[in-house]
N, C-alpha and C positions, 0 to 999 in steps of 0.2 A: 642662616636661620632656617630651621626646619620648617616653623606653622608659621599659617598664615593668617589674619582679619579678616574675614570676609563681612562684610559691616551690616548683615541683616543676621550673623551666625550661618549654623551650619547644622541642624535638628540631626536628619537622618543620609548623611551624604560626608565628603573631603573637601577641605577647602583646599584649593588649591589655586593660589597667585588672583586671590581674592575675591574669586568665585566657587561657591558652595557645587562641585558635583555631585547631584544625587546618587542615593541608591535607587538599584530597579526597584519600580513603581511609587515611587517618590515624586514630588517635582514643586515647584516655587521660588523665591530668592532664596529663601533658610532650607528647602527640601522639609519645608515642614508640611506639604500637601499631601493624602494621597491619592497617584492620578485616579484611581476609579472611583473616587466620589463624586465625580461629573455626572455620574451613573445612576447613583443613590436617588432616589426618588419613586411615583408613584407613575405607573406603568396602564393603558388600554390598549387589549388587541383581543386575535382570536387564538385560538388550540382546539385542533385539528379532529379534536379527541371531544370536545363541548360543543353544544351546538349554540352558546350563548355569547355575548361579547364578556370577556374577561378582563377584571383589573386586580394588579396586584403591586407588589415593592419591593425596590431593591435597598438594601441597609448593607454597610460597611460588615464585614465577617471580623472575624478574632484576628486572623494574620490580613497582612496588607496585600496577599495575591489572592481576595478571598470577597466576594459579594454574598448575603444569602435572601434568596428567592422567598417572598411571601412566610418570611421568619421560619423557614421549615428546614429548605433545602439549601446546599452552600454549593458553589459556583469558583472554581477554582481556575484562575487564569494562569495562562504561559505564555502569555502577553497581552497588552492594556487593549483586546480588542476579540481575542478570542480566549476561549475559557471549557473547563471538562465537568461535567457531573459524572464526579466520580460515584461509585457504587455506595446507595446508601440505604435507610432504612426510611420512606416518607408513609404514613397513616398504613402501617401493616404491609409494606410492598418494597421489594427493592427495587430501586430505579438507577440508570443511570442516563449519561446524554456526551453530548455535545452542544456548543456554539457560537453564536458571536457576537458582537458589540459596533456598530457604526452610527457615531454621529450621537442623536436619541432614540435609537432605534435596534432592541433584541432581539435577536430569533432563534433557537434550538431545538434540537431533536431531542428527546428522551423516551426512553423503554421503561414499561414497568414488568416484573417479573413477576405474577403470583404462580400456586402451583398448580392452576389450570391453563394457563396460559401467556401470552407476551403481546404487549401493547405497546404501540410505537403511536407519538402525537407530535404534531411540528406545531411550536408556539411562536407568535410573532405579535411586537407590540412594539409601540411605540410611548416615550417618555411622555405624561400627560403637562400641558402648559398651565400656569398659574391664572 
């Protein structure tokens, strides 16, 4: 017999000898999670760049290797812990970054590019408790 049961299913992952192996960034008995919703939530910290305390949120992106930043910027991970801001277009500026994910707790570099100059801000924040 080829397939297999795996008694909770199998969403996004093989089953194999009755347990569901996920795909990357997947994870649960059906692989019906995805891991960076652990993530998802509402964020206080400081940026390096404001002289004010900052909050913002992370929401699920379109693809599942994908967080995005205060519904603006999108957060592109190469694994469930570190991630690229790729070059984008945020309120007239391109920016890009780096950074990474421990625990509840973000932190990244990003540049912004206008055509007078370049700004470099290190943001760090921590997931806010209910």
């Amino acid at each position: 017999m080829f397939g297999c049961n795996c008694p909770y299913g199998c969403t996004n992952g093989v089953c194999q000898k009755r347990i569901c192996k996920c795909d990357l960034y997947w994870e649960g008995d059906a692989c019906q999670r995805r891991v960076l919703s652990k993530y998802v939530g509402d964020y206080s910290g400081t940026n390096t760049c404001e002289s004010d305390q900052i909050e913002f949120s992370l929401k699920n992106g379109k693809s599942v290797d994908e967080l995005i930043w205060n519904q603006d910027i999108t957060l592109t991970y190469s694994d469930s812990g570190r991630f690229d801001i790729l070059q984008q277009n945020y309120k007239g500026v391109q920016i890009s970054g780096q950074g990474s994910m421990l625990l509840e707790k973000i932190s990244f570099r990003i540049s912004s590019i206008d055509s007078n100059d370049t700004l470099e801000c290190f943001v760090s924040a921590n997931l806010k408790k209910d």
